[in-house]
C-alpha positions in Angstrom: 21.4 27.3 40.6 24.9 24.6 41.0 26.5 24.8 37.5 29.2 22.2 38.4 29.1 18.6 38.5 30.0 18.1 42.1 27.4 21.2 42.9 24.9 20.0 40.9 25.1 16.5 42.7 25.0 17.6 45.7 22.0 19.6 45.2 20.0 16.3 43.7 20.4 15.3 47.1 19.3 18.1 48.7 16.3 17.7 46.6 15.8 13.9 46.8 15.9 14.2 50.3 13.6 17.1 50.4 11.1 14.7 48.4 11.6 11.5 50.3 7.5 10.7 51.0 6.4 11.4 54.4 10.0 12.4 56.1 8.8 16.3 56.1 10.5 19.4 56.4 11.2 18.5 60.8 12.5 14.9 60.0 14.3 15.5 57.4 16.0 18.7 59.4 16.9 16.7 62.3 18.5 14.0 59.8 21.1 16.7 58.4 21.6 17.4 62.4 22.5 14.0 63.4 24.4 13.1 59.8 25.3 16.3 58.7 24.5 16.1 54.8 22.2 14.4 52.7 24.8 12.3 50.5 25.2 10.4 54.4 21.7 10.2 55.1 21.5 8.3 51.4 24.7 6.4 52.7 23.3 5.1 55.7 21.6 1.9 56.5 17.6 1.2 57.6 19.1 0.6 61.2 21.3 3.9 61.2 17.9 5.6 59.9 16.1 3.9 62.6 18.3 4.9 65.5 18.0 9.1 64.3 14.2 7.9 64.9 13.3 7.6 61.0 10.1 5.3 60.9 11.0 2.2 59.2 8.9 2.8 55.6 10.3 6.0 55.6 14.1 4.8 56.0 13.7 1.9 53.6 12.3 4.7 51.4 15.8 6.6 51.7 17.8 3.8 51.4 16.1 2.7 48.0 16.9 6.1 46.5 13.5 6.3 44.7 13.5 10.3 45.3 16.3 10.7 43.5 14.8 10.5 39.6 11.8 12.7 40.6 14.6 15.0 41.9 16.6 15.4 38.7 13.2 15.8 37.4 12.1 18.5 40.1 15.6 20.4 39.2 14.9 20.5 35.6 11.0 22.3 36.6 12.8 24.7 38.6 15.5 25.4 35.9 13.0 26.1 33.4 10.8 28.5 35.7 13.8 30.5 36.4 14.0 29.6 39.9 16.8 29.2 41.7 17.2 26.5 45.2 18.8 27.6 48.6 19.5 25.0 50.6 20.1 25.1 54.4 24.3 24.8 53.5 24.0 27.5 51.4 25.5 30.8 52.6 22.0 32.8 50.9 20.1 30.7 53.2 19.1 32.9 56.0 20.4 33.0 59.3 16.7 33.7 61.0 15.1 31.1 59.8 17.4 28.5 61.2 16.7 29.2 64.5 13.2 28.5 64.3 12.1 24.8 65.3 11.5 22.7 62.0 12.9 24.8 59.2 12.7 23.9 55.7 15.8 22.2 54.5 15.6 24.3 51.2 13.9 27.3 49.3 12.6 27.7 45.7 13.2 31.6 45.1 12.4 33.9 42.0 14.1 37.5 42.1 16.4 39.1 44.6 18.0 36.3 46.0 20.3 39.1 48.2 17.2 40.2 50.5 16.8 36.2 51.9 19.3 37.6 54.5 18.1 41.4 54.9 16.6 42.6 58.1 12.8 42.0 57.2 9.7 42.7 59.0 6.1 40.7 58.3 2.8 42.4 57.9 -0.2 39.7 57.4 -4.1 40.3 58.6 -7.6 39.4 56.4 -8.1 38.1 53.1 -11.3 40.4 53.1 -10.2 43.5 54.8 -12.2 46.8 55.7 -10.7 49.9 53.6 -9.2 50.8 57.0 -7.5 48.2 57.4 -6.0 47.9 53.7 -5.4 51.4 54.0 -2.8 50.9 57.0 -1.5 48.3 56.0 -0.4 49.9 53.1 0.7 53.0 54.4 2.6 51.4 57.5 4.4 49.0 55.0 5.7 51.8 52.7 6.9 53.8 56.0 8.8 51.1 57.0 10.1 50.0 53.5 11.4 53.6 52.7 13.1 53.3 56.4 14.8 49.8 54.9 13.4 47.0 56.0 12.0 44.4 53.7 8.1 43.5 54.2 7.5 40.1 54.0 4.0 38.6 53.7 2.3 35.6 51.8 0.3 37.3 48.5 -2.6 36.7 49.7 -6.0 38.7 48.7 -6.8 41.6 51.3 -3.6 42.6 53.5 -0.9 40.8 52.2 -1.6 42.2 48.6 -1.7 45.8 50.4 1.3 45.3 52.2 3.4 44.0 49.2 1.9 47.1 47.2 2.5 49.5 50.2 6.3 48.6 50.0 7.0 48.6 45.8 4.8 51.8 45.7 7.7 53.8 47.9 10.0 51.6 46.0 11.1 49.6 48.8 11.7 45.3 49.0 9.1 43.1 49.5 9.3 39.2 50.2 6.1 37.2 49.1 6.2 33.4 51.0 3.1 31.2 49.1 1.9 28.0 50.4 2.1 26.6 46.6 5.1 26.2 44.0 6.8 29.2 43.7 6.0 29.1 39.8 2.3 29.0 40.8 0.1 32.4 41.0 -2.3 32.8 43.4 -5.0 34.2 43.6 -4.7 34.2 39.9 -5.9 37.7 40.1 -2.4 38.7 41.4 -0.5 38.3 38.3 0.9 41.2 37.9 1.9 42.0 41.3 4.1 38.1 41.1 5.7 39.6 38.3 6.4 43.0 39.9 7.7 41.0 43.1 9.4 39.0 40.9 11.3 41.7 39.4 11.7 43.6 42.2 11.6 41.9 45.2 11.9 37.9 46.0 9.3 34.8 45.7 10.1 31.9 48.1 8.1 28.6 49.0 9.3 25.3 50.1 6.7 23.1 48.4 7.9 21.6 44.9 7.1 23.5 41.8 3.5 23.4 40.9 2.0 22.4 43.8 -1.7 23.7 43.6 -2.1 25.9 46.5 -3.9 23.5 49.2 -5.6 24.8 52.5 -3.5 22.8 54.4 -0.3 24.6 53.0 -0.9 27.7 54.3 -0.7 27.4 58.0 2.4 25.8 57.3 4.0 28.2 55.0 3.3 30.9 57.9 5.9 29.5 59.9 8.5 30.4 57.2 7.2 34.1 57.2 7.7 34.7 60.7 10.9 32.5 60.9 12.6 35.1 58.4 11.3 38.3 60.2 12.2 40.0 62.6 8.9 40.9 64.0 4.7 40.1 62.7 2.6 42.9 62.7 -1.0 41.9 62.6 -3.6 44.6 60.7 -6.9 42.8 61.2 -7.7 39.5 61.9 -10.8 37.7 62.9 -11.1 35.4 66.2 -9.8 32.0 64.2 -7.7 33.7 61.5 -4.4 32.8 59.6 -3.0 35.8 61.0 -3.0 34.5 64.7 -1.7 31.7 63.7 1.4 33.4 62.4 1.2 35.6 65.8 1.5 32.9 67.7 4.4 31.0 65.7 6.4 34.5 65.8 5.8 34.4 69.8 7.2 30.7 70.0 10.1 32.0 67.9 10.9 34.7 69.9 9.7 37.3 67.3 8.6 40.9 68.2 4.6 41.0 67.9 2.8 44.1 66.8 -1.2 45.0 66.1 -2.9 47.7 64.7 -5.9 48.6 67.0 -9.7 48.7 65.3 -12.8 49.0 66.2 -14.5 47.5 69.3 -17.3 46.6 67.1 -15.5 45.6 63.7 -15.1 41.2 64.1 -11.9 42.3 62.3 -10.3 43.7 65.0 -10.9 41.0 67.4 -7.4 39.1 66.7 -5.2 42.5 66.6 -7.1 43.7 69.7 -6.5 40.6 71.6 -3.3 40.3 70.8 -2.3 43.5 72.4 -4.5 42.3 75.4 -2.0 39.8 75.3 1.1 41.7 75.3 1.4 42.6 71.9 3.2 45.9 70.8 0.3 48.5 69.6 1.3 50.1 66.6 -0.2 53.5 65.7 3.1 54.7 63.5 6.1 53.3 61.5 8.1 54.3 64.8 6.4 52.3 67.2 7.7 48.9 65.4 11.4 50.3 64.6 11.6 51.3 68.2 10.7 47.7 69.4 13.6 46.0 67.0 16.5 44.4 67.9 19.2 46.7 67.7 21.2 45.5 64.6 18.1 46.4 62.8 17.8 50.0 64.5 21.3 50.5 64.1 21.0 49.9 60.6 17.9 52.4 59.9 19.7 54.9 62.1 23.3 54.8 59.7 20.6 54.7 56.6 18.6 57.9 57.6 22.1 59.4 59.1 23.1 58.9 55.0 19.8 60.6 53.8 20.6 63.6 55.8 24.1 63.9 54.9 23.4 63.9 50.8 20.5 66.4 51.2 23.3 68.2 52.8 26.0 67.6 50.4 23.5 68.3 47.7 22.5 72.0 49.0 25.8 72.4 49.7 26.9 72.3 46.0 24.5 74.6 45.2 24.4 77.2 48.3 28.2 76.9 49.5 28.2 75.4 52.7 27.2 76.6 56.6 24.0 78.4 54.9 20.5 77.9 56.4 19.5 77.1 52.7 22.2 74.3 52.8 19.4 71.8 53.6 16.9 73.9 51.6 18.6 72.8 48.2 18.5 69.4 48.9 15.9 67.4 46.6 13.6 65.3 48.9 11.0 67.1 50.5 11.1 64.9 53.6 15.1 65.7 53.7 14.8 69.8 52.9 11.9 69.9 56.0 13.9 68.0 58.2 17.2 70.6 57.7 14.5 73.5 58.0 13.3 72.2 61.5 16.8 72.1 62.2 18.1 75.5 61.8 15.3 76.5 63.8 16.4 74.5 67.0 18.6 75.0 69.7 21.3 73.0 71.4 20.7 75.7 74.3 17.1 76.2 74.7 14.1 74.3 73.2 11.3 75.0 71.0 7.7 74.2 71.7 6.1 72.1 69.0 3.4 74.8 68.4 6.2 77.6 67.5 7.6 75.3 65.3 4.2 74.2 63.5 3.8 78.9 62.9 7.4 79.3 61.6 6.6 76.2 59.2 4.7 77.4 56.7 3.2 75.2 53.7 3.4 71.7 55.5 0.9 70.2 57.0 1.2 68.7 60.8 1.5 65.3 59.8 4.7 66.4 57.4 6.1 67.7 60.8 5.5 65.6 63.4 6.7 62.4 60.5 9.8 65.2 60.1 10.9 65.6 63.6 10.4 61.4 64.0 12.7 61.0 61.7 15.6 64.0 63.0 14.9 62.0 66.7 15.5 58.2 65.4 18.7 59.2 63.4 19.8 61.2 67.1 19.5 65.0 65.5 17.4 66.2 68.4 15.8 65.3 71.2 11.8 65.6 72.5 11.5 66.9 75.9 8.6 66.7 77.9 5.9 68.7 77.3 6.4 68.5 73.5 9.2 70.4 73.3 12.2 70.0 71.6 16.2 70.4 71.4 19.1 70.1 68.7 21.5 67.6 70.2 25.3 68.0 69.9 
């Protein structure tokens, strides 16, 4: 948080204004649009409020400055939580979430303030899951974590909690958005995984500290989790679920929209299902969203598994002298040494068949391949031909 006077003013009026009753987070954004900051919104008169379209209660609200003791007031609650405020000036405040139509003026955060502006993908779906579906969710959330991309979701029961778990179990970052204060766990059953997140990853919500977490918050928080993704992946959802409604906010903000196929006959995999009906990207692997990115983001996953290769290298290459086929073979990640083993045995010349390699590879499983040879393709390493065969590249 602003340690110096002038800082520390300004951000009383970031908060005043944030708490001016009924201007909301759209009115009060189009307000810093038109006057630029909020000490000359607090500086104009009832008729220049009027002509940005303020509604005249709410103006002579403004121009009273009755906010403003419930905002030193609001900043001492935040202070004392350890939360810290980003507001829309700030250069922590991400660029994403600008874009989208009515975004919040400011965020309450606990934890890594750093991954507000990371590359970040959403993964929401049921608060009462099927194992299937909670199992996905958490697998396809660590996949994509360890490839470094921040999941993002809202702490709810079911998916969200999978997803967030998925992510810190591979020790990647997670983002939880609540529809309550940021101070303010819940379910209260998720405790410990707000203090993991907290610790480890970043809590953000634009309602005022301890706001109980109202029904009506949540469709409204979703907006916030798709505005700072890059792309929503849905994993279960039924016909009127929160879920959709985030699907459909990511589609109005130009978001990437993936599902996870289900069941014909599971009423959980009616929103997922339709959405790819709709146009929708179906996901069936961690690739299947990275491919669909906007290329910043692949470019940076590319340079990040390019870096993963090139210490597993290094590493061996301490150890076995360099130009060895057991250069890779030292190298102490499993996914890393499998990955330089498939690549000795390919060929810039001639390609290999997918079944050859699965004989010469003994003691990993298909899975462990196929996941191997993903990986050597997205960072450019080789190349799959038709047929499922494959070549080195040069």
């Amino acid at each position: 948080m602003a340690h110096d006077a002038g800082s520390q003013e300004a951000l009383l009026h970031w908060l005043a204004l944030h708490l001016v009753p009924g201007l909301g987070p759209g009115g009060a954004f189009k307000l810093i649009g038109k006057l630029g900051t909020p000490q000359n919104i607090f500086h104009a008169s009832v008729s220049e409020l009027g002509a940005c379209g303020v509604r005249p209660a709410v103006a002579q609200s403004i121009v009273s400055g009755v906010s403003f003791e419930e905002a030193a007031a609001e900043a001492g609650r935040a202070r004392a939580a350890g939360a810290e405020i980003v507001t829309l000036h700030d250069p922590r405040y991400p660029e994403a979430l600008k874009e989208i139509y009515d975004p919040p003026i400011l965020l309450y955060v606990r934890g890594r303030t750093e991954l507000l502006r990371s590359f970040q993908v959403a993964v929401v779906g049921s608060r009462r899951p099927t194992p299937y579906g909670e199992s996905v969710a958490a697998k396809l959330s660590g996949e994509l974590a360890a490839a470094g991309l921040v999941i993002t979701s809202g702490m709810a029961r079911g998916i969200d909690t999978a997803a967030h778990r998925g992510a810190l179990r591979v020790g990647g970052d997670t983002i939880a958005v609540l529809g309550c204060g940021v101070e303010v766990v819940y379910p209260s059953e998720s405790r410990k995984l707000a203090a993991e997140i907290v610790s480890r990853g970043l809590i953000v919500s634009e309602f005022p500290m301890g706001s109980p977490a109202y029904p009506q918050n949540f469709p409204i928080r979703n907006r916030i989790i798709s505005g700072l993704s890059a792309g929503v992946m849905v994993v279960e959802g039924a016909q009127y679920s929160g879920s959709l409604i985030t699907a459909r906010l990511a589609m109005d903000q130009g978001r990437e929209v993936f599902a996870v196929p289900g069941s014909v006959l599971s009423k959980l995999s009616w929103g997922p299902n339709l959405l790819i009906k709709q146009g929708a990207a179906l996901v069936q692997e961690w690739k299947d969203v990275v491919e669909a990115l906007p290329t910043p983001v692949r470019r940076m996953i590319f340079e990040a598994l390019q870096e993963r290769l090139a210490a597993a290298a290094s590493a061996g290459a301490e150890t076995s002298g360099a130009g060895s086929a057991s250069v890779r073979e030292a190298a102490a990640d499993p996914g890393s040494l499998l990955q330089g083993q498939l690549l000795n045995r390919l060929r810039v010349e001639t390609s290999t068949h997918i079944d050859e390699l699965m004989e010469t590879m003994n003691g990993h499983s298909t899975s462990e391949i196929i996941a191997a040879l993903t990986e050597l393709e997205l960072v450019g390493q080789i190349r799959q031909l038709p047929g499922k065969n494959y070549v080195r590249t040069l």
